[in-house]
C-alpha positions in Angstrom: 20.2 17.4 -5.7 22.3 15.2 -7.8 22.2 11.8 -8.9 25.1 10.8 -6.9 23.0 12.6 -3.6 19.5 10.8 -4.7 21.4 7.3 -4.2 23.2 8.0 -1.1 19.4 9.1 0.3 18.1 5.9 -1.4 20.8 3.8 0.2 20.5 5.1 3.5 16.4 4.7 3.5 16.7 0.9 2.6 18.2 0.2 5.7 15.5 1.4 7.4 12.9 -1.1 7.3 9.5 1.1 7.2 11.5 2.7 4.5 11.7 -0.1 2.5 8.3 -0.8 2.5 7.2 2.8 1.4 10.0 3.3 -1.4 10.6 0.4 -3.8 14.3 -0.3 -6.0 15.3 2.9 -7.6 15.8 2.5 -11.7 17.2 4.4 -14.4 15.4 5.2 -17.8 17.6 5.3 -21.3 17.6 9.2 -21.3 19.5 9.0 -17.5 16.6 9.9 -15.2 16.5 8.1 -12.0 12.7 7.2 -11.2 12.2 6.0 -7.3 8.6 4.4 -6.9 6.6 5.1 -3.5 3.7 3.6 -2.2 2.3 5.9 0.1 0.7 8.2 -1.6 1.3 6.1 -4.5 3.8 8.1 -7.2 7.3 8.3 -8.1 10.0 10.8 -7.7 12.0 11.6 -10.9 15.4 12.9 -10.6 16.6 14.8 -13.9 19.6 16.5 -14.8 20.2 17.0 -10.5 16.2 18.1 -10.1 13.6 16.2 -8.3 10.2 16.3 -8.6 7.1 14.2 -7.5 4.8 12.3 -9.9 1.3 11.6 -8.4 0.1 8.1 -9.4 -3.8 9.5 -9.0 -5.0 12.8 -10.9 -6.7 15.1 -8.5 -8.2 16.9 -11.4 -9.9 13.4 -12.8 -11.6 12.5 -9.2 -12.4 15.9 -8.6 -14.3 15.4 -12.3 -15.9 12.5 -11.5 -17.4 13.4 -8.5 -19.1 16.5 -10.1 -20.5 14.4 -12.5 -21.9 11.9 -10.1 -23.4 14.7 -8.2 -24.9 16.3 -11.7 -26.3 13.0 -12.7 -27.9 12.2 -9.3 -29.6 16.0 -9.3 -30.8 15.1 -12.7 -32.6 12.0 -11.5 -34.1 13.1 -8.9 -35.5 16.4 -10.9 -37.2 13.8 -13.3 -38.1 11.7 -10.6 -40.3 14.9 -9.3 -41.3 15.7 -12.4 -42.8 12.7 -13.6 -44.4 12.0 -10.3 -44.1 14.3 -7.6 -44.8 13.8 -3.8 -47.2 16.1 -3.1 -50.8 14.8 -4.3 -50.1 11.5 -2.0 -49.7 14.4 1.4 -53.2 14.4 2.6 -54.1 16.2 6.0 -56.1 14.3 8.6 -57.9 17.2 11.1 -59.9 15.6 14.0 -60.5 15.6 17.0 -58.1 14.0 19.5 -59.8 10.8 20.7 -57.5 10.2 23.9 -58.3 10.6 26.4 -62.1 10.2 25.9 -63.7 12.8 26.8 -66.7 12.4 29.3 -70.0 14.1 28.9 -72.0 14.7 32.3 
């Protein structure tokens, strides 16, 4: 795809009017690349030297990171949390008879 294609695609899509909310004005950078924002999923499309490509706006890698991290500190926690005081001297079992219903002695 060329430049001249990316803005006949772009000028077709703003007359659509869910298009125009989903892809935002088209600009062009010093060094000639066209860069076309989007907004869902938020990135950008580059187009360079007639080659497109998608820029996310969120690293997958980063969240992915972050949640493994949450999940190490909260397995952590706990682990100190049973190791400092853990549940088992308060479990007490209570072995008697059952009272109901009474039982009647003749």
């Amino acid at each position: 795809m060329n430049l001249r294609e990316a803005r006949q695609v772009v000028g077709s899509l703003e007359t659509d009017a869910d298009a125009a909310r989903v892809f935002k004005d088209a600009y062009q950078t010093a060094d000639g690349t066209t860069v076309i924002p989007v907004t869902k999923p938020a990135g950008v499309f580059v187009v360079k030297d007639g080659a497109a490509s998608w820029v996310a706006a969120v690293d997958s890698e980063r969240v992915a990171l972050a949640g493994i991290l949450v999940g190490l500190v909260s397995a952590t926690l706990a682990c100190l949390a049973m190791v400092r005081r853990p549940p088992w001297p308060d479990v007490h079992v209570d072995v008697q008879q059952p009272q109901w219903p009474p039982l009647r002695r003749r």
